[in-house]
Legacy VTK file of the C-alpha trace (Angstrom):
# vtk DataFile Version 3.0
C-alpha trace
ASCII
DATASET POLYDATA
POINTS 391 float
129.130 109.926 94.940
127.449 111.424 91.587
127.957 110.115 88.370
128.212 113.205 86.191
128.461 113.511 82.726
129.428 117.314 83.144
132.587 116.360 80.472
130.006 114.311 77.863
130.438 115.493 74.522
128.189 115.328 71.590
130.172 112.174 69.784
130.834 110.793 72.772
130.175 106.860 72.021
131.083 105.606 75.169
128.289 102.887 76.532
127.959 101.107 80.103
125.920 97.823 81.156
123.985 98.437 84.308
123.269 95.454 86.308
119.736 95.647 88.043
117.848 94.129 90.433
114.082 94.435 91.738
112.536 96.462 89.490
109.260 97.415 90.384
106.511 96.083 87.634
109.127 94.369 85.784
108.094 90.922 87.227
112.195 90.265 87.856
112.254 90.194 91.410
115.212 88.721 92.654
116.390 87.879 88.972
119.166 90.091 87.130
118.084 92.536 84.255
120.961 94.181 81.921
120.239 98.033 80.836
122.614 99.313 77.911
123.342 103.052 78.141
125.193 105.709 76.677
127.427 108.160 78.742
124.864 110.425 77.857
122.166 108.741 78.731
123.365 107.300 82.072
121.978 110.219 84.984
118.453 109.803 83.274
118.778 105.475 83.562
120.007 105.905 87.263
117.173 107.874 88.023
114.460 105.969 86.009
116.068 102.880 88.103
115.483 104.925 91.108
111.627 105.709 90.165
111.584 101.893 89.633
112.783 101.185 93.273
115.353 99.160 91.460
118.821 97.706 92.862
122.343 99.014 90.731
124.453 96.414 91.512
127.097 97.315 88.959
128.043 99.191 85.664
131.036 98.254 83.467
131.679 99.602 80.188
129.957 97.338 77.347
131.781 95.413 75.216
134.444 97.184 73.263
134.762 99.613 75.764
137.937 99.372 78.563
137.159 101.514 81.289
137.658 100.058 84.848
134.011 98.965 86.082
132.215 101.189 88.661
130.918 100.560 91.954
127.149 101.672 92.394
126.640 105.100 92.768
126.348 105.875 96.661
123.079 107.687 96.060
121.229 105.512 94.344
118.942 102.766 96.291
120.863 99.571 96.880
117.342 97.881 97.550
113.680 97.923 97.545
111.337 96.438 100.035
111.412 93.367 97.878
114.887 92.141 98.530
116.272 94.075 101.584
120.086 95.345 101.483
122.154 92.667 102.617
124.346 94.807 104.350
121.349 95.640 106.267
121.168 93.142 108.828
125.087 92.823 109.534
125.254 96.993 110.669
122.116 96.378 112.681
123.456 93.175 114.231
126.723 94.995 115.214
125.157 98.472 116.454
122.530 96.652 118.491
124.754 94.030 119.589
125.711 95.851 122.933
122.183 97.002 124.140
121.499 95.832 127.719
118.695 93.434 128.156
117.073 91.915 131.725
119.829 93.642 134.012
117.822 93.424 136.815
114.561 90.402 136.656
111.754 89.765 138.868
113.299 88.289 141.766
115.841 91.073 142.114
114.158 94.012 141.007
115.810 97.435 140.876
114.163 99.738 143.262
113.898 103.135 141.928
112.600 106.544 143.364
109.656 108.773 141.766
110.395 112.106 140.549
108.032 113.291 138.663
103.989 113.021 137.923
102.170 114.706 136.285
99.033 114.866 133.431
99.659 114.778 129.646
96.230 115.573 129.079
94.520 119.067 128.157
90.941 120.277 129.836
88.091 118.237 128.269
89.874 114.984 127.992
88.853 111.690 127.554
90.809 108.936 130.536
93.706 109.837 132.173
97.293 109.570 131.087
100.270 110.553 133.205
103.757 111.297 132.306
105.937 109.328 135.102
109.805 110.159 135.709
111.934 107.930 138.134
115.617 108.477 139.491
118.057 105.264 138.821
120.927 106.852 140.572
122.653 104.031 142.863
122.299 101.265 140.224
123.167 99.742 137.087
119.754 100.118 135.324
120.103 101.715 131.821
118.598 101.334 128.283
118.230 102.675 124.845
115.209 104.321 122.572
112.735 101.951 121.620
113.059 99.021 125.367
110.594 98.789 128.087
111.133 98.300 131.187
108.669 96.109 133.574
106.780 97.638 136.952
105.799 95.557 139.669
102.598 97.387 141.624
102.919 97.099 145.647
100.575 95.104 147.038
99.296 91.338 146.551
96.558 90.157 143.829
93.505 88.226 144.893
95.093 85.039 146.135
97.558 86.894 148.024
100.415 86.611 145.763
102.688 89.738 144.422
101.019 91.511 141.621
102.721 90.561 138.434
104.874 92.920 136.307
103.556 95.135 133.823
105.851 96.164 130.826
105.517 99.735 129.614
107.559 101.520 126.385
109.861 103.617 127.608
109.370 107.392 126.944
112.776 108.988 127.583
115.901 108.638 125.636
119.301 106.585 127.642
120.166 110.287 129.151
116.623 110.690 130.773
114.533 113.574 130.702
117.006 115.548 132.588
120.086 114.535 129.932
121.966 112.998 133.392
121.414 109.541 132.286
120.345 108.609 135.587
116.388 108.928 134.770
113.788 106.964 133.236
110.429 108.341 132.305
106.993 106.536 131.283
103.707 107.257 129.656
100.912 105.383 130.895
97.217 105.589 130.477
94.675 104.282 133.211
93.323 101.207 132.113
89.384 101.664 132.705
86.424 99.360 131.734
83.701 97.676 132.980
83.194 94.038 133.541
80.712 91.966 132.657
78.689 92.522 135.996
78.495 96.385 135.091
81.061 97.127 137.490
83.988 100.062 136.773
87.818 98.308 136.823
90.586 100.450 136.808
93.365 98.565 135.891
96.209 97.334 139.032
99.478 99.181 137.361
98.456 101.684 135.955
96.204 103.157 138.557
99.218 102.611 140.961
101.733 105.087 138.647
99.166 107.563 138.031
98.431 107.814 141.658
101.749 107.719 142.885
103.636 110.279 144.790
107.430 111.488 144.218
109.676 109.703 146.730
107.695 106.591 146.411
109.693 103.339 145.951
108.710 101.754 143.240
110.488 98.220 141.598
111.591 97.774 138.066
113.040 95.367 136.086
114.487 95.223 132.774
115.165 96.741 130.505
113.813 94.072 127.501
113.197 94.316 123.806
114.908 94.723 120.440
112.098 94.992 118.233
111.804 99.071 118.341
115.354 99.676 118.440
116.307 102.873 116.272
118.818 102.408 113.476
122.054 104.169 113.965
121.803 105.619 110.391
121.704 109.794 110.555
120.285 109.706 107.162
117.583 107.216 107.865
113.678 107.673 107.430
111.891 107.207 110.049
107.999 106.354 109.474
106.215 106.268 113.152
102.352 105.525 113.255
100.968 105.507 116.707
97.951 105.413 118.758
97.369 106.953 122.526
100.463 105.978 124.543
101.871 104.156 121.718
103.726 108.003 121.237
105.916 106.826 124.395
109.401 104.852 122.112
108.196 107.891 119.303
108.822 110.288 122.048
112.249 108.787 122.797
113.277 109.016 119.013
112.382 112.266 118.668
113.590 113.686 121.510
117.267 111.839 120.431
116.672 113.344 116.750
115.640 117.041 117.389
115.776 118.037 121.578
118.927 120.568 121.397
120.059 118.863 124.742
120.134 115.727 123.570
121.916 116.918 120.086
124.537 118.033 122.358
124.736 114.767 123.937
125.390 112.732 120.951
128.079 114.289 118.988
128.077 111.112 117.203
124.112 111.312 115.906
122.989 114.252 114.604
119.862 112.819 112.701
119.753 114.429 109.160
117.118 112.322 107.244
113.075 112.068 107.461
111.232 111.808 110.402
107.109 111.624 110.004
104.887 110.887 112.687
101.187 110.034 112.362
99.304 110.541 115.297
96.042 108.732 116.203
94.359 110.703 119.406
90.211 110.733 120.256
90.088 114.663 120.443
92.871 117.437 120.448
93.033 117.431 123.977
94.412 114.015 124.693
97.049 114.581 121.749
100.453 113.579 123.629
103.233 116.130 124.093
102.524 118.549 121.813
104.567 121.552 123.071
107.635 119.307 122.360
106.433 118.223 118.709
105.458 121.312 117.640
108.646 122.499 118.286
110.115 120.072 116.606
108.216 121.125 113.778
109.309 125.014 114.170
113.220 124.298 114.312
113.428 121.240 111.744
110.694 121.831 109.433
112.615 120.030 106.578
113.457 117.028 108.832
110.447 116.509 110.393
106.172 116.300 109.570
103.561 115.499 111.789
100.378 114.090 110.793
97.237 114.017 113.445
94.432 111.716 112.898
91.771 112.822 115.738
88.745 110.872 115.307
86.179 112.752 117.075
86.831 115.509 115.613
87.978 115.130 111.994
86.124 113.034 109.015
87.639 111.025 106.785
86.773 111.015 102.759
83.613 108.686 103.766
82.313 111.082 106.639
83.092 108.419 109.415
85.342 109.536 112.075
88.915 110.147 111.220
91.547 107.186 112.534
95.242 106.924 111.948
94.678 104.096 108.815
92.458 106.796 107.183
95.547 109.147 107.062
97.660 106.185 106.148
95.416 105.568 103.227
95.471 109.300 102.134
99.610 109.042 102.146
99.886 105.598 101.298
101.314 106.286 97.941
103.768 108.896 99.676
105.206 106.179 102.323
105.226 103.607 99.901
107.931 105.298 98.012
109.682 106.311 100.887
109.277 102.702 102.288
111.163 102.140 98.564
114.071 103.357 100.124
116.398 101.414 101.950
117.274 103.649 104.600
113.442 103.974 105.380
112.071 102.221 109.159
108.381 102.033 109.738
107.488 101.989 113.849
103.746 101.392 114.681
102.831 101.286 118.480
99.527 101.284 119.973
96.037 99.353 119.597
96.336 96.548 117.622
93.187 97.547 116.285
95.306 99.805 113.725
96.992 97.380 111.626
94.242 95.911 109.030
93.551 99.173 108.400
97.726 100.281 107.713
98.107 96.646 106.008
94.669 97.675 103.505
96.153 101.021 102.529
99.530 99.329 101.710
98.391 96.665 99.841
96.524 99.368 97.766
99.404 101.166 97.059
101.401 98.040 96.783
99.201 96.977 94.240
99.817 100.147 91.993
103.381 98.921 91.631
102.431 95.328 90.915
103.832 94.418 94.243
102.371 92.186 96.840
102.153 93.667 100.129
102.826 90.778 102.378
105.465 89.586 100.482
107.216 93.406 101.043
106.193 93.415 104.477
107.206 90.471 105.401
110.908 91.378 103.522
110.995 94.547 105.493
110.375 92.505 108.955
113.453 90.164 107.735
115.711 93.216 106.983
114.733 94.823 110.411
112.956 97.931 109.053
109.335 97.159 110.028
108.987 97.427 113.654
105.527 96.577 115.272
104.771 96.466 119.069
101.150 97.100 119.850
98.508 95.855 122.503
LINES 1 392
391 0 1 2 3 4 5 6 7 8 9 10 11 12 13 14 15 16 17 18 19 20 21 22 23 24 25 26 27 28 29 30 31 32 33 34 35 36 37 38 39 40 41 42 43 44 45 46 47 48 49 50 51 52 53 54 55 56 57 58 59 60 61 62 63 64 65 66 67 68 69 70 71 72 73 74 75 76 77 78 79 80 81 82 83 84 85 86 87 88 89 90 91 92 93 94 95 96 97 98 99 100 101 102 103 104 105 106 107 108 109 110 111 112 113 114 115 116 117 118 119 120 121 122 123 124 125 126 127 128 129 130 131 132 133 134 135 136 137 138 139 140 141 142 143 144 145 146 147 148 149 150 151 152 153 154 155 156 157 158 159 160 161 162 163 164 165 166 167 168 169 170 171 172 173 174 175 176 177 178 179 180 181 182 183 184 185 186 187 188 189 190 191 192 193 194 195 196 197 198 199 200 201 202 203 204 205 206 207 208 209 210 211 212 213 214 215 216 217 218 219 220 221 222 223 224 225 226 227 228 229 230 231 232 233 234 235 236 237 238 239 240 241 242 243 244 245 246 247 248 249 250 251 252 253 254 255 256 257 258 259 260 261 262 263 264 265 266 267 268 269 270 271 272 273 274 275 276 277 278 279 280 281 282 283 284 285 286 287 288 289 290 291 292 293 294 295 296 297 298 299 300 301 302 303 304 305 306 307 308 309 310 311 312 313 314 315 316 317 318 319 320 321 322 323 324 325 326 327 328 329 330 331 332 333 334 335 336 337 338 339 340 341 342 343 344 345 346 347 348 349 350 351 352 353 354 355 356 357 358 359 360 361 362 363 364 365 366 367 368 369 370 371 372 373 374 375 376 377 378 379 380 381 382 383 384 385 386 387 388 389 390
């Protein structure tokens, strides 16, 4: 709800006490300030409290006055990055509480069926990367946005022993790419690099799934993870900051948020808030999905931005090539305040390479607030809204 003061009059004397918490550059961090306002006065404190990235965590008329105390105004932020939302961690606990983890494990690996393989890639680029789809049908295999599931390659390693699983993001939301739920789809990049001798290695996994045929056998396990998991929240914000195949679990959100099949799967999520992706790529060419992005962009240009970052081909501000912490440092002020709001999830996935770089432009922005980054960060890792899986 809206507090209005649509029925204030000029000699209206009436006065509240707003209890706050968390307000930024205040120094009061996890202490209690009192504001003192007027009716008048009170839509301008809410929002200067909101500019803050302060908590309300009441108002009751001041002294002399004997109106019934208010709850917090819905739209106003019930935290900053500081001091998560307690109720946070309770609604994640309970929405994530049923998600299926290990179902099937090394030893009895589900054996799925290829359907599908094909290049991401346009003419001109670097590597290879290959958009995989497999048929589950027969099973009990099933996940949701944001798991991975675990390959194990045919064939035996050097000392004649099963190749080890490899555990790749999954790309395709829990109905699959062909909304039957009985699908699962990866996006995997040939490992490639030379050893110390000189010699090319391609790596064992991945050069088995981007050669393999459809109707090939292939064993799974899985599915595992919780840390990527998307909050259940239509109105949340969703930050997503990835690198190469790290677009795989941002593929999987987005298709859940904006695909109009899978809209019309889930009656009961119809994602209304922010969703901004910044995408780290070499040239335009290996950018991933882009048909299905820029569509995105077409239908729910309000809902959804989409930042590129392609180093060989774009310069950042100092003339070196152009990576995805250069555009976080450009926007840092921008996802800072959205980070201010408690509804906001940062995702990063890709090369490891790319957090210094994200953690540099934060603490800059951070530091504009008189915040300390780490301390936020590590605040938004303990109220499950800063979600990191990279390689």
């Amino acid at each position: 709800m809206r507090v209005s003061t649509a029925s204030s009059r000029p000699g209206d004397n009436r006065m509240y006490e707003l209890e706050v918490q968390n307000l930024i550059g205040t120094g009061v961090r996890r202490g209690v300030s009192v504001w003192q306002v007027s009716h008048r006065q009170l839509n301008a404190s809410l929002r200067r409290i909101h500019q803050l990235g302060g908590r309300l965590v009441r108002i009751t008329p001041a002294q002399g006055h004997h109106e019934a105390p208010a709850a917090a105004p819905s739209d106003t932020p019930v935290a900053t990055p500081a001091t998560p939302a307690a109720a946070a961690k309770p609604r994640a606990a309970k929405a994530h509480a049923d998600v299926p983890v290990n179902l099937y494990k090394p030893k009895d690996p589900f054996v799925a069926t290829v359907v599908g393989n094909y290049s991401l890639l346009g003419e001109g680029a670097i590597g290879r990367v290959n958009h995989i789809s497999f048929d589950l049908s027969g099973g009990n295999l099933h996940y949701v946005e944001g798991q991975s599931i675990g390959v194990i390659p045919d064939g035996e390693d050097a000392k004649g022993k099963p190749h080890k699983l490899r555990l790749y993001s999954i790309a395709s939301t829990r109905h699959g790419d062909n909304l039957e739920g009985s699908s699962i789809s990866l996006c995997v990049r040939q490992l490639e690099y030379k050893n110390e001798a000189g010699e090319q290695i391609y790596g064992v996994c991945s050069s088995f799934l981007c050669d393999i045929e459809p109707g090939t056998k292939v064993k799974l396990t899985g599915p595992v993870g919780k840390e990527m998991l998307l909050p259940p929240d239509e109105d949340a914000n969703v930050i997503m900051l990835a690198t190469g195949t790290g677009i795989a679990p941002m593929r999987a959100y987005l298709r859940r948020m904006f695909d109009g099949g899978e809209r019309a799967q889930n009656p009961e999520y119809q994602f209304r808030g922010k969703a901004w992706l910044f995408m780290g790529s070499p040239t335009s060419a290996n950018l991933l999905y882009e048909n299905d992005l820029n569509s995105y962009l077409e239908e729910y240009p309000e809902h959804f931005r989409y930042t590129k970052a392609i180093s060989r081909e774009q310069k950042n501000p100092s003339g070196g090539r152009m990576y995805i912490q250069d555009r976080v440092t450009e926007h840092a002020d921008e996802i800072f305040a959205l980070i201010a709001d408690p509804k906001t999830h940062v995702y990063i996935c890709g090369l490891r390479g790319m957090e210094p770089g994200i953690d540099e432009a934060m603490t800059a922005a951070a530091a504009k607030c008189d915040q300390n980054w780490t301390e936020l960060r590590q605040a938004l890792k303990k109220a499950e809204r800063w979600h990191v899986e990279t390689y």
